[in-house]
C-alpha positions as CSV (number, residue, x, y, z in Angstrom):
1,X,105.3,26.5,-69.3
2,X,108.5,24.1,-68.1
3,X,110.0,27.3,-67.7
4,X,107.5,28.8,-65.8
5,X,107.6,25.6,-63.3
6,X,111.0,25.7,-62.7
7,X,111.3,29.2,-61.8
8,X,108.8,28.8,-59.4
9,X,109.8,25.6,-57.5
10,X,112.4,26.1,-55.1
11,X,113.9,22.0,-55.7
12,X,114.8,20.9,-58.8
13,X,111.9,18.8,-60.2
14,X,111.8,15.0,-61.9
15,X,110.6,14.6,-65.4
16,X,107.9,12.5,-64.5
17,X,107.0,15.1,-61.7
18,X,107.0,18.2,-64.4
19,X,105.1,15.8,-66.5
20,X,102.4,15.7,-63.7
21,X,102.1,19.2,-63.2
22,X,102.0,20.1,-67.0
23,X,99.7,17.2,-67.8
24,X,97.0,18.8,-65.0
25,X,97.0,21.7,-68.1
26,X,97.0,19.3,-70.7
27,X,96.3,15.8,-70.7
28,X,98.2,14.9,-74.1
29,X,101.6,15.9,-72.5
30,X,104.1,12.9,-72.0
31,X,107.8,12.1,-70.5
32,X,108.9,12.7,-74.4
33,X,107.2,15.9,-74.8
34,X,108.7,17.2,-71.5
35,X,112.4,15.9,-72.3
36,X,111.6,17.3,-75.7
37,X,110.7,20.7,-74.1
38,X,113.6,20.7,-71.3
39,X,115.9,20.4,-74.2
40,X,114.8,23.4,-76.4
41,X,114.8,25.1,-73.1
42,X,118.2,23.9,-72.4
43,X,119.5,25.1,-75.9
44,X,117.9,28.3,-75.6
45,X,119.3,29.8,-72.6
46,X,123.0,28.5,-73.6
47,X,123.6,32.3,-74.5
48,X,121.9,34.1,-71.6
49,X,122.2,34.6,-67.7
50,X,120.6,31.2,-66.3
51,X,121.0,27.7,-67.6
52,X,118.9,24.3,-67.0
53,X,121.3,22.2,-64.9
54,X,120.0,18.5,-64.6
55,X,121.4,17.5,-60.4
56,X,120.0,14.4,-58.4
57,X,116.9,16.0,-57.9
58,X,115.8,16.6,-61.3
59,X,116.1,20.0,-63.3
60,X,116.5,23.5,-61.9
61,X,117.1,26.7,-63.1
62,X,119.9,28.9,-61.8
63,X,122.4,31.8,-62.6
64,X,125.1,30.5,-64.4
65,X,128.3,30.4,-62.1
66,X,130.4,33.3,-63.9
67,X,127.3,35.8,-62.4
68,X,127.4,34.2,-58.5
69,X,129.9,37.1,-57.4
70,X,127.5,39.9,-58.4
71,X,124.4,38.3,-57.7
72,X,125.7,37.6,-54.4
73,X,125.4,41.4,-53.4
74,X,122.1,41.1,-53.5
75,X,121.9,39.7,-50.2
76,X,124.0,40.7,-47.8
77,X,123.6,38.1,-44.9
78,X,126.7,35.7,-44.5
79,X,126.3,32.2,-45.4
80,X,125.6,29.7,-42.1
81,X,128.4,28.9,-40.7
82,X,129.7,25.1,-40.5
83,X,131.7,23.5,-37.8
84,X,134.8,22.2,-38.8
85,X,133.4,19.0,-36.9
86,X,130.2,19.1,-39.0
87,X,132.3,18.8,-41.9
88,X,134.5,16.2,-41.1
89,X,131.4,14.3,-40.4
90,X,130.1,14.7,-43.5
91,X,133.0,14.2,-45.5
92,X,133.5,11.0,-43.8
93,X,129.5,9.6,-44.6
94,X,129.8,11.1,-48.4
95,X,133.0,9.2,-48.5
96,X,132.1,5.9,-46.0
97,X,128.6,5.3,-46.7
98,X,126.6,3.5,-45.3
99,X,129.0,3.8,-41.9
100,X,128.0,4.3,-38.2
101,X,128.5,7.1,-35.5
102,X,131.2,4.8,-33.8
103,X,133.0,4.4,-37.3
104,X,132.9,8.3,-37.6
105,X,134.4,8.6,-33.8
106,X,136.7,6.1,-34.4
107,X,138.4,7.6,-37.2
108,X,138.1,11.3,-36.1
109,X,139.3,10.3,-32.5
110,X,136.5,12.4,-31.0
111,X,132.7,12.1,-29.8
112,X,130.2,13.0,-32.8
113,X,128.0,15.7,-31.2
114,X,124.0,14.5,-31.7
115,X,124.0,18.4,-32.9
116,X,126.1,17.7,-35.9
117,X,124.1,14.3,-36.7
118,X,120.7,16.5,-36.3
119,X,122.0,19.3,-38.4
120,X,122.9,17.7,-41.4
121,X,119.8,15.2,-41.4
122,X,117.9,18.9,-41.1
123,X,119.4,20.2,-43.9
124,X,118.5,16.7,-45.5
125,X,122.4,16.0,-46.5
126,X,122.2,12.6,-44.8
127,X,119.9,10.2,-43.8
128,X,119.5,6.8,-41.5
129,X,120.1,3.9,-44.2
130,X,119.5,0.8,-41.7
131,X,121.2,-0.3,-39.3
132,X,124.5,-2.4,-38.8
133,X,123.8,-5.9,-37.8
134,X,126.3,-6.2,-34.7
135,X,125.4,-5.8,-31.0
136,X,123.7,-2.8,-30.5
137,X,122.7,-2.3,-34.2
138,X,123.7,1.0,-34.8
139,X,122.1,3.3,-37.3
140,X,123.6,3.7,-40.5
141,X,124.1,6.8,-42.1
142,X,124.6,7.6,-45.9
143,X,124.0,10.8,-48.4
144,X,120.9,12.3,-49.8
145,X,120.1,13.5,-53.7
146,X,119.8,17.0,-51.6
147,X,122.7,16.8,-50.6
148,X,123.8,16.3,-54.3
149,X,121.6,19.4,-55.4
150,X,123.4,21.1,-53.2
151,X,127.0,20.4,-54.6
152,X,125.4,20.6,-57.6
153,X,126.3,17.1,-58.6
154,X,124.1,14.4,-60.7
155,X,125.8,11.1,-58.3
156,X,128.1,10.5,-55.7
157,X,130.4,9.1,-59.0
158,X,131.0,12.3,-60.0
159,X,133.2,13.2,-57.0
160,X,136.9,13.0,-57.1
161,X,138.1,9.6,-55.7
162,X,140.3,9.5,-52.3
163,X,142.1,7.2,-50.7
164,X,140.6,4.8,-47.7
165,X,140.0,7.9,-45.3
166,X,142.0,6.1,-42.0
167,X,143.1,9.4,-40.0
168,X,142.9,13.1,-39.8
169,X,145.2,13.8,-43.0
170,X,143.3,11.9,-45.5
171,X,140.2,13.1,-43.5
172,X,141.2,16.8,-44.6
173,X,142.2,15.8,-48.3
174,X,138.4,14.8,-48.3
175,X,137.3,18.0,-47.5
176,X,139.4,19.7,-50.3
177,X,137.8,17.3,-53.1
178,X,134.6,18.6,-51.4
179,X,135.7,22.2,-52.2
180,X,135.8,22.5,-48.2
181,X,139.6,24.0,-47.4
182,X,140.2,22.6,-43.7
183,X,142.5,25.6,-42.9
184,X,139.5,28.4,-43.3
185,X,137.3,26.3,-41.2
186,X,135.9,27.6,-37.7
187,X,137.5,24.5,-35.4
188,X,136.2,22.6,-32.8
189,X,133.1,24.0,-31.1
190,X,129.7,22.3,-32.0
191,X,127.2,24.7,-30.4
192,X,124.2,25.0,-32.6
193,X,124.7,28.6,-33.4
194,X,128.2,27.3,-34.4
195,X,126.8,25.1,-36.8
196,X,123.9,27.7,-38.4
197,X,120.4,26.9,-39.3
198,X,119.3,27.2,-42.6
């Protein structure tokens, strides 16, 4: 039945929230029983197609990476296409956390566009953490577990570490650790259509 959740839920689900579901069939089923049950699960598909991948979110089910290319035909459209901007903010709040809009200008030496701010709290990569007690009290901005998911990551720990990010060149290094080459990056505008919906 774990198996059956997972395929169905398009985030990765908690123990405790498979636990819920599965307990709503059968009242006797507990945390161990589930981690007993992801496990088995886990051990059984080792050989096949998919695998269970624990991320932030909880577990999820998905194709195991060495099948990506040719499950990729399946859908033809392109994936959304990210700013160059966009991703040098991010890089910067996955590597700065919690830091400011004005820390973000300051080191890219350019205006953060409020699309790029929208776009990745949308896609629930960041989120406001505070704010910064100074004289205005900016918002803070730090990561997300979706954001996580997304990379495919279990914490922010499991990224490689970088030097203090003070200009534009360690600022691109940051995007390579992220698996983001700078050089095939679409530069500079910040339209919304640049920056794709999901």
């Amino acid at each position: 039945m774990v198996e059956a959740v997972l395929l169905a839920s398009e985030a990765a689900l908690t123990t405790d929230q498979l636990q819920h579901l599965l307990a709503a069939e059968d009242p006797r089923v507990d945390r161990a029983a589930v981690r007993t049950t992801l496990a088995a699960l886990a051990e059984r598909l080792a050989s096949g197609a998919s695998e269970l991948v624990e991320v932030a979110g909880g577990w999820r089910l998905q194709v195991r990476a060495e099948f990506t290319s040719i499950i990729g035909q399946l859908w033809r459209e392109k994936p959304p296409r990210l700013s160059r901007a966009l991703l040098e903010t991010l890089a910067l709040i996955v590597y700065r956390q919690p830091i400011t809009r004005g820390e973000i200008e300051e080191i890219r030496g350019v205006a953060v566009s409020t699309n790029i701010i929208r776009t990745l709290q949308e896609r629930e990569w960041i989120r406001e953490l505070g704010h910064k007690e100074v004289l205005g009290r900016p918002v803070l901005y730090g990561t997300t577990s979706r954001l996580l998911d997304d990379l495919g990551l279990k914490a922010l720990a499991q990224l490689p570490e970088l030097p203090e990010i003070k200009g534009v060149e360690q600022l691109e290094a940051a995007l390579r650790k992220l698996g983001l080459e700078p050089a095939a990056l679409a530069v500079a505008s910040e339209q919304p259509e640049e920056i794709g919906d999901s």
